[in-house]
N, C-alpha and C positions, 0 to 999 in steps of 0.2 A: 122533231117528234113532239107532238102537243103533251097537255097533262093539264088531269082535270084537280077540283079541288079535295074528291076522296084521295088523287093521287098526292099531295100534299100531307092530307091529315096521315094517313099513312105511314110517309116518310116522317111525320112529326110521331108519329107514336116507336115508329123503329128507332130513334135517334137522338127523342127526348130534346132536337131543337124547336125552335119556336117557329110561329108561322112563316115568319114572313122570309127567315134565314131558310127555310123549309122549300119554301115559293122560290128563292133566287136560286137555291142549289138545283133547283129541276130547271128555273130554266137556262142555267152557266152549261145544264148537262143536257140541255135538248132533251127535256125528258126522259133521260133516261134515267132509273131509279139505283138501278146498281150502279154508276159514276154520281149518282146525286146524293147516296148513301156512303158511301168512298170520300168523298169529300166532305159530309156533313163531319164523319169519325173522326178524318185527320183534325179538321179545326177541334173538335172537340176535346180531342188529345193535348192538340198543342193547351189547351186552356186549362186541361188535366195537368198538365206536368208545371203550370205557374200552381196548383194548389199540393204541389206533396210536400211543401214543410208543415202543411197545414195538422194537428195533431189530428191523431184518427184513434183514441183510447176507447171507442164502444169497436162491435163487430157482433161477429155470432161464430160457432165454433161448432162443428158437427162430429159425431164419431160415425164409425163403418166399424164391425166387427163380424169376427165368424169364426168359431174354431178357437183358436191358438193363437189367433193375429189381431191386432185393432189395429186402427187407424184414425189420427184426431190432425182437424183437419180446422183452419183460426183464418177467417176472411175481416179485415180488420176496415173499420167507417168512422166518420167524422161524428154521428149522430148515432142515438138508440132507434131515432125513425125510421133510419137508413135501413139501421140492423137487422129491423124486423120488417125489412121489405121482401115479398116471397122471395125475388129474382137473386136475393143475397144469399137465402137460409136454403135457396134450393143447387144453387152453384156452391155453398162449401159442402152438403150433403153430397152433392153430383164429385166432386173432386176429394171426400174422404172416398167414396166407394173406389175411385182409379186407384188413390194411393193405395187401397186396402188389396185390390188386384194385380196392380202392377208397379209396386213398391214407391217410395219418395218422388220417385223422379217423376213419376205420370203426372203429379202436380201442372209441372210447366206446357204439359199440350192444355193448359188451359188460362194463359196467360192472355190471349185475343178475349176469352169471356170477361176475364178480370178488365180489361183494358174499357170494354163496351159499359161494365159496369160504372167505369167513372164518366163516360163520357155521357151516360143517360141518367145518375143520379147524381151529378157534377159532386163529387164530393171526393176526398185523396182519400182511395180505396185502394187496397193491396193486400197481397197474402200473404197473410201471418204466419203462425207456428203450423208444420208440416210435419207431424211424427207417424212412426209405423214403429210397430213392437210386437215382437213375435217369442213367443214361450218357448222355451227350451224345449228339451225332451221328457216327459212328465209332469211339467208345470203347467199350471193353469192361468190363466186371464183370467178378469173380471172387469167391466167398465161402466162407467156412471157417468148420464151428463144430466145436467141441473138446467131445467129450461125456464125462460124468464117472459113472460109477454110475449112466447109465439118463438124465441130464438133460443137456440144454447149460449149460459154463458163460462158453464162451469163441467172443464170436462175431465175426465179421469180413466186411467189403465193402470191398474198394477197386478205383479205376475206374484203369482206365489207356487212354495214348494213344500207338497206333504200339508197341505189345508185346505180343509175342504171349503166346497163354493160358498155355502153361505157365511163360514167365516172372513172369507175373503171380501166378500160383497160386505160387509161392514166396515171393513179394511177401508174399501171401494169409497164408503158412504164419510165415514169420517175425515180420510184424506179432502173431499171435497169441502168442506166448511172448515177443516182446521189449518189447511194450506201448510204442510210441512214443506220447506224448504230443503231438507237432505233426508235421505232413506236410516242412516245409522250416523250417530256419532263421530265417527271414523272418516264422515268425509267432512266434517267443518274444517275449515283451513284454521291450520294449527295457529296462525298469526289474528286471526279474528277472533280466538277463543284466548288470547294473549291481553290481547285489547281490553276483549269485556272481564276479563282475572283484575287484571292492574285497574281498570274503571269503579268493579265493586269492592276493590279494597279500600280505594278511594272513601267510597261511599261510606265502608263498615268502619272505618275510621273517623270519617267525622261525624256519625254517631255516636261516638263516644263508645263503644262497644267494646271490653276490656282484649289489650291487646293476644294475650295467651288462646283468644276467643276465635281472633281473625280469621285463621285457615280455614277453619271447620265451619264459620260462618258464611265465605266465601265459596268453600266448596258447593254448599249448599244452594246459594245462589247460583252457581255455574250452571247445576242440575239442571233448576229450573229455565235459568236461559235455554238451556238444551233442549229442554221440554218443551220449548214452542215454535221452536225451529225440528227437530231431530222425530221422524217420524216413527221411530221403534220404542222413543223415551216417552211419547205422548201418549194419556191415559183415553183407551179408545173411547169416544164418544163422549166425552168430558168426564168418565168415570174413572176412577181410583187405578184399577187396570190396565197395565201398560200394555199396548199395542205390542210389543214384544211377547208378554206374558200372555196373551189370548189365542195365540196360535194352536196352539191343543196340539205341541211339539214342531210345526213347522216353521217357517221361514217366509220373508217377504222376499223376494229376489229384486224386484226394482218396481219404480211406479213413474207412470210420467202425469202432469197434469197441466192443462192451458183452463186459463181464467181471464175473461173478458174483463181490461179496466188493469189489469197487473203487467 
């Protein structure tokens, strides 16, 4: 079977090889272009999997929502170039909407796209953070993603209970830039908040700070550690306000969020 040189350019544009590896694969495959594209993938694979220790800390990160349910969906790349190439921002968009329809798992019928993706932007590409979250009965969502140069880098769901949407959506806004690490207090591991006690006593101590002073000085201290990890104790939007105290009686039930780079 012949092949001309559109049939070439072609193959080089479907597979992101270069000319001439382009040229031999058509003609190892007699021209044919689906065994000449078959075999371009696997070499390309094989070259893909010598690059996955390689870090991959940029990506882009899409949500899917409707209703009651979101979906945040973290396609993870070596590069911000990478990130913010369509084929990346439109496959983690194309695979939040599956998970958002056909829960977590729908993810993995899309692991062949993932794979094509390293082999045409040679780069150790993989799928990051996979969440779906779905509101109780009565609770509402809310979600936020923060888009950076064309890509999502900063996404966010959190559910709440007996709050209205737009307090929530502030909820929404400032989990985004203040990056709480726990929803309440109550889930810091009792041994990490052990740590940082015994650490600033340390501290309150060798400031010379009279001892009868300590506890209450410490205390004090622990708050604010709290306060920038603990997402009920953080005053919403850098104001005085705690996040807790803004709910106009309700509750946050949970929040998930993915951050490009974290």
């Amino acid at each position: 079977m012949s092949f001309t040189a559109q049939d070439v350019k072609a193959l080089r544009d479907a597979t992101g090889a270069g000319m001439m590896d382009a040229k031999k694969a058509l003609e190892a495959a007699d021209g044919d272009m689906e065994a000449a594209t078959q075999a371009l993938r696997e070499k390309g694979l094989a070259k893909a999997a010598a690059r996955s220790d390689r870090d991959n800390d940029e990506g882009t990160v899409a949500i899917a929502a409707d209703g009651n349910a979101a979906a945040i969906v973290q396609i993870k790349t070596e590069t911000d170039f990478s990130a913010k190439n369509e084929a990346v921002t439109s496959l983690a968009q194309t695979i939040a909407d599956a998970v958002l329809a056909g829960g977590v798992g729908a993810a993995d019928a899309h692991s062949t796209a993932i794979d094509d993706l390293k082999v045409t932007i040679k780069e150790n590409i993989e799928l990051g953070a996979v969440e779906l979250v779905t509101a109780a009965d009565g609770n509402i969502l809310d979600t936020y993603l923060h888009r950076q140069d064309g890509r999502g880098v900063n996404a966010v769901a959190v559910e709440g209970s007996g709050v209205s949407q737009d307090d929530l959506h502030q909820v929404a806004l400032h989990i985004a830039f203040a990056k709480p690490e726990y929803l309440s207090a109550d889930e810091v591991p009792a041994d990490d908040i052990a740590k940082e006690r015994a650490s600033l006593l340390e501290i309150t101590k060798a400031e010379g700070k009279p001892e009868q002073a300590w506890e209450k000085i410490v205390d004090g201290r622990i708050r604010g550690w709290l306060g920038e990890r603990v997402l009920l104790e953080q005053g919403l939007n850098g104001d005085k306000t705690a996040v807790k105290d803004s709910l106009g009686g309700g509750s946050i039930a949970r929040f998930v969020q993915v951050v490009i780079g974290s």
